[in-house]
C-alpha positions in Angstrom: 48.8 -3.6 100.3 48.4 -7.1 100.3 45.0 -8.8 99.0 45.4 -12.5 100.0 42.5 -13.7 102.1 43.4 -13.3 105.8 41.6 -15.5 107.7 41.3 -15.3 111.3 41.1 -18.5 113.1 37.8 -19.8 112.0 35.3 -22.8 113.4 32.5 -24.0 112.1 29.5 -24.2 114.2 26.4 -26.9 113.7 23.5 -23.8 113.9 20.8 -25.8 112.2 20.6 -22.9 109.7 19.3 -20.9 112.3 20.3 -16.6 111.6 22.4 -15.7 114.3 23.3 -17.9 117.8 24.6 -17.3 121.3 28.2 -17.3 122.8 28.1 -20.7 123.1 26.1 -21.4 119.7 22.9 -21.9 120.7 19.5 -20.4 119.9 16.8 -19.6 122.8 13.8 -20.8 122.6 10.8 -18.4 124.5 8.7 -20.5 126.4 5.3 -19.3 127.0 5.4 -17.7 130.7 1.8 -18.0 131.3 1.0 -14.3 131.0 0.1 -12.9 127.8 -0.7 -9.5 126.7 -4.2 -8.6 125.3 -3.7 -9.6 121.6 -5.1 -6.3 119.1 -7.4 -8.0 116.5 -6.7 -8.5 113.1 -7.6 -5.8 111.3 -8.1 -4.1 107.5 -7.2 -0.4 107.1 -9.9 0.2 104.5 -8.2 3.6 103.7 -5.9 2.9 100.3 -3.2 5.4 101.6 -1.8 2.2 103.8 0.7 0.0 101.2 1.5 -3.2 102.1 2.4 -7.0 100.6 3.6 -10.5 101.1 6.0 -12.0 99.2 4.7 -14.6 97.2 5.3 -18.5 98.1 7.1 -17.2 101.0 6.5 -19.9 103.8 5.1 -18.8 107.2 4.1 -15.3 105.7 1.4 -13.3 107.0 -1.1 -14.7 104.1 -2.5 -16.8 106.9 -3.9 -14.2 108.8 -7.6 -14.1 110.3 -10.1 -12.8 108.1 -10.5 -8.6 109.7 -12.6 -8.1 112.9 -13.1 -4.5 112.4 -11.6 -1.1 110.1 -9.2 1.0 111.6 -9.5 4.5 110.7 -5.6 6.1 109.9 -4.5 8.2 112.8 -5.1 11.8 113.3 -2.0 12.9 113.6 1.6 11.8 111.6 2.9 9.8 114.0 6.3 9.8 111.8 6.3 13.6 112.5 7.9 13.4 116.2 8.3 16.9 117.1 8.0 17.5 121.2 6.5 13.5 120.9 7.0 12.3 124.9 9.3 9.6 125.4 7.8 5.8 125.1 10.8 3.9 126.7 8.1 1.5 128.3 5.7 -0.4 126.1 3.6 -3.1 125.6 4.8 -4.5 121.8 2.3 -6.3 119.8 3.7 -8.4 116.6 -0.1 -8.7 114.7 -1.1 -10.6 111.1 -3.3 -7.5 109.4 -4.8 -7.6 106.5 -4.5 -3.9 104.7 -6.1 -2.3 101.3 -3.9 -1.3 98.1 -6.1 0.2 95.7 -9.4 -1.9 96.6 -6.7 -5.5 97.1 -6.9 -7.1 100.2 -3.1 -7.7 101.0 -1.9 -9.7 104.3 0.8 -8.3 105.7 2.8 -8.1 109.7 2.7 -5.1 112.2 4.4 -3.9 115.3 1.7 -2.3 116.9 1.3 -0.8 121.1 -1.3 -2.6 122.5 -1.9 0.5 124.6 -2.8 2.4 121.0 -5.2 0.7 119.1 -4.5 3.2 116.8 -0.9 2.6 116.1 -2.6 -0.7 114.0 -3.2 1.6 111.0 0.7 2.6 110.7 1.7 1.3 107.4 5.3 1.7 108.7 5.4 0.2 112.5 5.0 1.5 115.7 8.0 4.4 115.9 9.4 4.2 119.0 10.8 7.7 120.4 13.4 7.5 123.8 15.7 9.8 124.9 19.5 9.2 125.3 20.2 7.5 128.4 16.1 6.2 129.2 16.1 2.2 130.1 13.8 0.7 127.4 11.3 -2.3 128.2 9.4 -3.6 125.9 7.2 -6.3 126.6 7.0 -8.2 123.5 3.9 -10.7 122.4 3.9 -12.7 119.3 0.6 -13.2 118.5 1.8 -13.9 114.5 1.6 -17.7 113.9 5.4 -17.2 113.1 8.0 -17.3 115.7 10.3 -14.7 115.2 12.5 -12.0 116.9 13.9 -8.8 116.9 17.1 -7.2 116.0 17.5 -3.4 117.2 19.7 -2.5 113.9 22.3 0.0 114.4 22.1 0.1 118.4 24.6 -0.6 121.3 22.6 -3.3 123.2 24.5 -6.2 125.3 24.7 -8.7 122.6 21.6 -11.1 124.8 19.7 -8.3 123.4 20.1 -8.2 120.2 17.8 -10.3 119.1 19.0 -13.4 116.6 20.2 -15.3 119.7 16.6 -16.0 120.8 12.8 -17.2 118.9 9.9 -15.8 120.1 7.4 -18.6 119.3 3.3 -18.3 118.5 1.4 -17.3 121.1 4.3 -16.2 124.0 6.0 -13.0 125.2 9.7 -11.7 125.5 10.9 -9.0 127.4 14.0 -7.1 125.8 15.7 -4.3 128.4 18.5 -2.0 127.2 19.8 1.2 127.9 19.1 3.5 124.8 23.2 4.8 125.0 23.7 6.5 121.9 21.3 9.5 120.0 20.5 8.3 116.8 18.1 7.2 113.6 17.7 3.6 114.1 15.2 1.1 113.1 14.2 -2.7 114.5 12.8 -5.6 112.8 13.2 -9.2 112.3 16.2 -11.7 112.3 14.6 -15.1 112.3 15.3 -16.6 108.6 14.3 -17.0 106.7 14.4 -12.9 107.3 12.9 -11.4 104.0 9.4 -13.3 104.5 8.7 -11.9 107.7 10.9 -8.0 107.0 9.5 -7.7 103.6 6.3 -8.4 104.6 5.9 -5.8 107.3 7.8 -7.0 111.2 10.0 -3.4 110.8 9.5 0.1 112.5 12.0 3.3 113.5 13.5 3.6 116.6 14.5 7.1 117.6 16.7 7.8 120.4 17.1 12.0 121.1 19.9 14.2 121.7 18.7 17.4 123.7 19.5 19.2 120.6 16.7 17.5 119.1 14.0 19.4 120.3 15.5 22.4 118.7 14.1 21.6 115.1 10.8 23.1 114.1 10.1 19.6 112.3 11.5 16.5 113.2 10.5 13.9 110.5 10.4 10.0 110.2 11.1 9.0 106.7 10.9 4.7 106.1 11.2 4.1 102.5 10.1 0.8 101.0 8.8 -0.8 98.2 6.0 -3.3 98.3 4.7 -5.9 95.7 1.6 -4.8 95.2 1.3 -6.0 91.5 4.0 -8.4 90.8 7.9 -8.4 91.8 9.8 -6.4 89.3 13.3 -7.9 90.4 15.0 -10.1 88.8 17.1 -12.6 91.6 15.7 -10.3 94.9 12.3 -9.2 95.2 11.5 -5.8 94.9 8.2 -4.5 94.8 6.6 -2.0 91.8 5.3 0.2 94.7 7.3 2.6 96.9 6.4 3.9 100.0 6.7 6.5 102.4 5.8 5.7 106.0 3.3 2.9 104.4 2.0 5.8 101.9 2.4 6.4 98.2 1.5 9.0 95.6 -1.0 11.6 96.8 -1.7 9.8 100.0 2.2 11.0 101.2 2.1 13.4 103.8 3.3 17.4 103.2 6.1 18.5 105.0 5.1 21.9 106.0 8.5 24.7 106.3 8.7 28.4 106.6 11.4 31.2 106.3 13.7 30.8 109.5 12.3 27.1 110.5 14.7 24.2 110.0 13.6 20.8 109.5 15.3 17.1 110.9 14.8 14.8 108.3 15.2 11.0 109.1 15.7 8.9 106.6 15.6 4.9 107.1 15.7 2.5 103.9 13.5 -0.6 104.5 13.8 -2.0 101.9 14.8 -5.7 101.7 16.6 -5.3 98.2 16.7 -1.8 96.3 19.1 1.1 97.2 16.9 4.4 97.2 18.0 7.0 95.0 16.8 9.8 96.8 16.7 13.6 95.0 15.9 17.0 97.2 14.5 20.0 95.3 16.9 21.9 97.4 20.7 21.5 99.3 20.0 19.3 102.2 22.9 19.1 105.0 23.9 15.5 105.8 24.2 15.4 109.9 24.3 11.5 110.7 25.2 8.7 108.9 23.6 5.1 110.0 23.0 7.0 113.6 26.2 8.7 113.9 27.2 12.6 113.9 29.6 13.7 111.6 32.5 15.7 112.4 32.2 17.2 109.2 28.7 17.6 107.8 28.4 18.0 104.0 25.7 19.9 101.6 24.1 17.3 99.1 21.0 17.5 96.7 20.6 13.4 96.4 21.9 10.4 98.1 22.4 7.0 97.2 20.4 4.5 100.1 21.0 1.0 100.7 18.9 -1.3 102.2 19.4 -1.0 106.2 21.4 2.6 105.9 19.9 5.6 107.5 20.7 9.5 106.9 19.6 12.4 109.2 19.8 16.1 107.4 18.8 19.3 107.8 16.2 21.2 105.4 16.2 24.9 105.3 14.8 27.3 102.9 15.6 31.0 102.5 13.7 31.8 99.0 11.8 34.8 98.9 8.6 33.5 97.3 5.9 30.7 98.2 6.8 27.6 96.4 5.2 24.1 96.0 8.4 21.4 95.9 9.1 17.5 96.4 11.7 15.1 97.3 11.5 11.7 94.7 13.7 9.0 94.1 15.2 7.3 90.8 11.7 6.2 89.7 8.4 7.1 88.4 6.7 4.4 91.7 4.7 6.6 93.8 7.6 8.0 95.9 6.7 11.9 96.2 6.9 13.7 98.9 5.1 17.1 98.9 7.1 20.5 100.2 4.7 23.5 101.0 6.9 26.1 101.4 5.3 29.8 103.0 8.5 32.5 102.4 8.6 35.7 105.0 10.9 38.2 106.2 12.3 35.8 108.9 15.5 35.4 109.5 17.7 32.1 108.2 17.3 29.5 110.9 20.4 28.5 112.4 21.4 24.9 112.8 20.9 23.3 116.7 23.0 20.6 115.6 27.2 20.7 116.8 29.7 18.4 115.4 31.4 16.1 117.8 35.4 16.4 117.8 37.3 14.5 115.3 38.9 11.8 116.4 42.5 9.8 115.5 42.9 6.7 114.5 44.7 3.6 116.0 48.6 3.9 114.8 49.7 2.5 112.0 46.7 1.2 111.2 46.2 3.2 107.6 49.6 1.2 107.4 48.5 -2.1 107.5 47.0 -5.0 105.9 43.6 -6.0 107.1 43.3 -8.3 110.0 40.6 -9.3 108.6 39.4 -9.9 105.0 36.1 -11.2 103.5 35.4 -11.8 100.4 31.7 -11.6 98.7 31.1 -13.5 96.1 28.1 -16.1 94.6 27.7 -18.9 92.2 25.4 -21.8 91.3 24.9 -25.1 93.0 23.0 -27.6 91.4 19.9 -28.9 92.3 20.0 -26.6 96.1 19.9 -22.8 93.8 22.2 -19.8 93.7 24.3 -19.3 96.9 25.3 -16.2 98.2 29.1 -16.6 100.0 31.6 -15.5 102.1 35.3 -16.7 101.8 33.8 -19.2 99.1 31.2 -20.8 102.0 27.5 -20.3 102.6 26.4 -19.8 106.3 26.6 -21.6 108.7 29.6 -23.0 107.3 31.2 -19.3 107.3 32.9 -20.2 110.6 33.6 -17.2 113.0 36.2 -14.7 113.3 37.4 -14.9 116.7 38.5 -10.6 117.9 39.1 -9.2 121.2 37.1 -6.8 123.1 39.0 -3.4 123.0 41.3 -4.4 120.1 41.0 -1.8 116.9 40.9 -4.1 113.6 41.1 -3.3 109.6 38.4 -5.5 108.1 38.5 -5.3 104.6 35.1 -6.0 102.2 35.6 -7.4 98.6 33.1 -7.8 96.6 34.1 -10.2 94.1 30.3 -11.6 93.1 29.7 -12.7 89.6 26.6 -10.7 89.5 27.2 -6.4 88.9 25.5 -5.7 92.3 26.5 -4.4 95.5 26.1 -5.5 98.7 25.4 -3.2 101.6 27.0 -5.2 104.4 25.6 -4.7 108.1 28.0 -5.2 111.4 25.8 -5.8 114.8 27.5 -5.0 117.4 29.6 -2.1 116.8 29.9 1.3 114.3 32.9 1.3 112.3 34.8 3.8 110.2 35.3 3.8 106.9 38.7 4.0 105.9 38.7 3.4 102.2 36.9 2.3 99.1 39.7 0.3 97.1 42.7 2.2 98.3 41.1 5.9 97.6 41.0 7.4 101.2 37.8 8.0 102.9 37.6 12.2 102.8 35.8 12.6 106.3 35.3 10.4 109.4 32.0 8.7 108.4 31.0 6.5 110.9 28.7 3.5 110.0 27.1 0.0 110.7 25.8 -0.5 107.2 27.9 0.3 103.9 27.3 -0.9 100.2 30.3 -2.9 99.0 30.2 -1.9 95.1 30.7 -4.6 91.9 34.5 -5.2 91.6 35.8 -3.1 94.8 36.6 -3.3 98.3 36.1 -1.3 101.0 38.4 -0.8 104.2 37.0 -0.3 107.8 37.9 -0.3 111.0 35.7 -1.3 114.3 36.5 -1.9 118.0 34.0 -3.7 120.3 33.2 -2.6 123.3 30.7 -5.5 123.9 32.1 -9.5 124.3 29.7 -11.5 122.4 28.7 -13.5 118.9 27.6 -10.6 116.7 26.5 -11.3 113.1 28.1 -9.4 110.0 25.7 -10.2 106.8 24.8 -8.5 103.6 21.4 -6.5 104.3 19.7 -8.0 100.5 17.7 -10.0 103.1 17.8 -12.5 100.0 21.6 -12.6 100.3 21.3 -12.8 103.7 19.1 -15.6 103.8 20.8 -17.6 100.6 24.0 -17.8 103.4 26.4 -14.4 102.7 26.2 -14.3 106.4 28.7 -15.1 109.2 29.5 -14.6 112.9 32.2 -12.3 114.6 33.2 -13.8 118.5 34.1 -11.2 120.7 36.0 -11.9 124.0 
């Protein structure tokens, strides 16, 4: 198969460095409307159990919040445990400068809160929101940060005016995003104004849940954000990465139990927030793999670990059937606070039977395992004088990237190299669309694995194949929101 660079026809566009554009190349600006929602006040969680950080020097970060109003008590309930939650397709968004406790450190961080739930100001992981398939979402959204920003809906099938990079939400004014929550599955929403890792690392991110009936089959049904927060210094060397992790904005003993029983089964969701570290994560027990990055499989596997990169999501399935009590955990690659407890209670009940059913396999375009790639990028980095390290694509840094121009309806074979001169992958992310992996340099993909994030490992290349259903300018950019930033980022032009 050939490996020249295939380039679709490619223009450059004057963005003024801004992360993502419209159609016609231009950013939004949100006036203020004159109506603004009632603005929560800055608070601190006093409770240690709620981890949060800033990156340091980061400009426009969240270390200029107000000084706290009042504390904010943790809520009673887990509201990452979502079992029979009622749908919220209609809420007032908050985007709030907190300041939160790590072990007796004030730490300033950014929350999506619902100004409806004072409450939902304590979640050290964002406000989940929980829809069913088909419910129109509004969300009234109110900066009241003094960062404009916006936000992206990862992983979702939104018309591309609402996915978010096309638009700034400034200081002090509201947006309203409307959508039609189309497809079941584990998503998340955060940030896309760059510089993205100042305002993602520090804390604009939450899950976004949209139900299959089948859901409410599970006895548990579980929100799972993993992170990693500087709490004492940065412990990467060119990203940041933080020498905490987190569950749901909790670490160490303050992690919630997951509570299972002989002949319950558990939904596990699984949503790596990380801005730079893939999660290593390790189950005690066989967990079945149901969804990757949102997406059923046709052919669900058994695993006991999985490798997560920043902005992938997993759903599986935990069941026990041991005959005995037992006290387990699920970790990850490192000794950083990541355990979460398993209280298992054994009884004579029968194994509990999965709700979930695999959708049909489906065929692929003809000829097109036959073919070279319509589309080829290459990711790569290098040095550049007095302006730092730049992260590229096709030898250029965005904006200067161009656009690959594709039409609505067409199947095309993009092909992923990572040819960087640093050992590191990069987990590139595809708005717009899910795409197949075909696969990893020239060894077949297995099963039909459908995705809108996949790690491109050091020194390979990875096949895929998409078709949009929606016209528009979608970004495609490495999810190492440092990458992403330093310019390994360019636009896809559908028509």
């Amino acid at each position: 198969m050939s490996t020249k660079k295939t380039t679709l026809h490619q223009t450059r566009r004057d963005l003024a460095g801004t992360a993502a554009v419209q159609a016609d190349g231009k950013k939004r600006t949100v006036k203020p409307r004159g109506r603004r929602r009632v603005a929560l006040a800055v608070a601190t969680v006093t409770a240690a159990t709620v981890l949060s950080a800033c990156s340091t020097g980061s400009s426009g970060s969240a270390a200029g919040a107000p000084d706290a109003a009042a504390d904010l008590p943790l809520p009673a309930t887990d509201a990452y445990n979502i079992t029979n939650s009622p749908s919220h397709k209609d809420i007032d968004l908050a985007i709030e400068s907190r300041s939160m406790r790590v072990g007796g450190k004030e730490i300033k961080r950014y929350v999506y809160t619902d100004a409806a739930r004072p409450e939902t100001a304590a979640l050290g992981a964002g406000l989940p929101i929980v829809v069913d398939a088909g419910d129109t979402v509004r969300l009234d959204v109110a900066n009241g940060t003094g960062t404009a920003t916006n936000i992206h809906w990862h992983g979702m099938s939104v018309p591309n005016e609402q996915d978010g990079p096309g638009l700034l939400i400034e200081p002090g004014t509201d947006h309203t995003y409307s959508f039609k929550a189309e497809a079941a599955g584990t998503y998340w929403y955060h940030s896309h104004e760059r510089p993205v890792r100042d305002q993602v690392d520090e804390g604009m991110y939450a899950p976004f849940i949209v139900r299959d009936p089948a859901d409410a089959e599970y006895d548990l049904d579980q929100i799972l954000v993993l992170d990693d927060w500087v709490a004492g210094g940065n412990v990467g060397h060119m990203e940041v990465v933080g020498d905490v992790d987190t569950v749901n904005g909790r670490t160490g003993k303050d992690i919630s139990p997951l509570a299972l029983a002989t002949g319950q089964i558990a939904k596990l969701r699984l949503i790596n927030a990380s801005s730079a570290r893939t999660q290593v994560m390790r189950f005690p027990v066989g967990v079945r793999v149901t969804h990757t990055d949102g997406a059923p499989l046709p052919e669900p596997y058994t695993t006991r670990s999985l490798e997560i990169a920043p902005g992938e999501r997993y759903d599986v399935e935990l069941a026990m059937t041991d005959s005995t009590d037992k006290n387990l955990a699920i970790t990850n690659e490192r000794d950083a606070g990541l355990r979460i407890p398993i209280t298992y209670t054994a009884s004579g009940a029968k194994p509990a039977a999965s709700p979930f059913t695999p959708p049909p396999t489906t065929s692929l375009a003809p000829g097109l395992n036959a073919r070279n790639p319509d589309v080829e990028m290459t990711l790569s980095d290098d040095m550049a004088g007095m302006s730092g390290h730049r992260w590229t694509i096709n030898g250029e840094v965005f904006p200067e990237t161009g656009r690959f121009d594709l039409e609505r309806g067409r199947t095309y074979r993009i092909r992923f190299r990572n040819d960087g001169m640093h050992r590191m992958g990069h987990p590139m992310h595809l708005h717009g669309a899910h795409f197949r992996v075909l696969d990893h340099d020239g060894t077949p993909e297995d099963r039909e694995i459908w995705k809108d994030t996949i790690d491109i490992p050091y020194g390979q290349y990875v096949d895929v194949a998409v078709t949009f259903d929606k016209p528009g300018a979608w970004m495609v950019h490495c999810h190492i929101l440092d990458h992403e930033d330093g310019g390994m980022m360019t636009t896809v032009d559908v028509r």
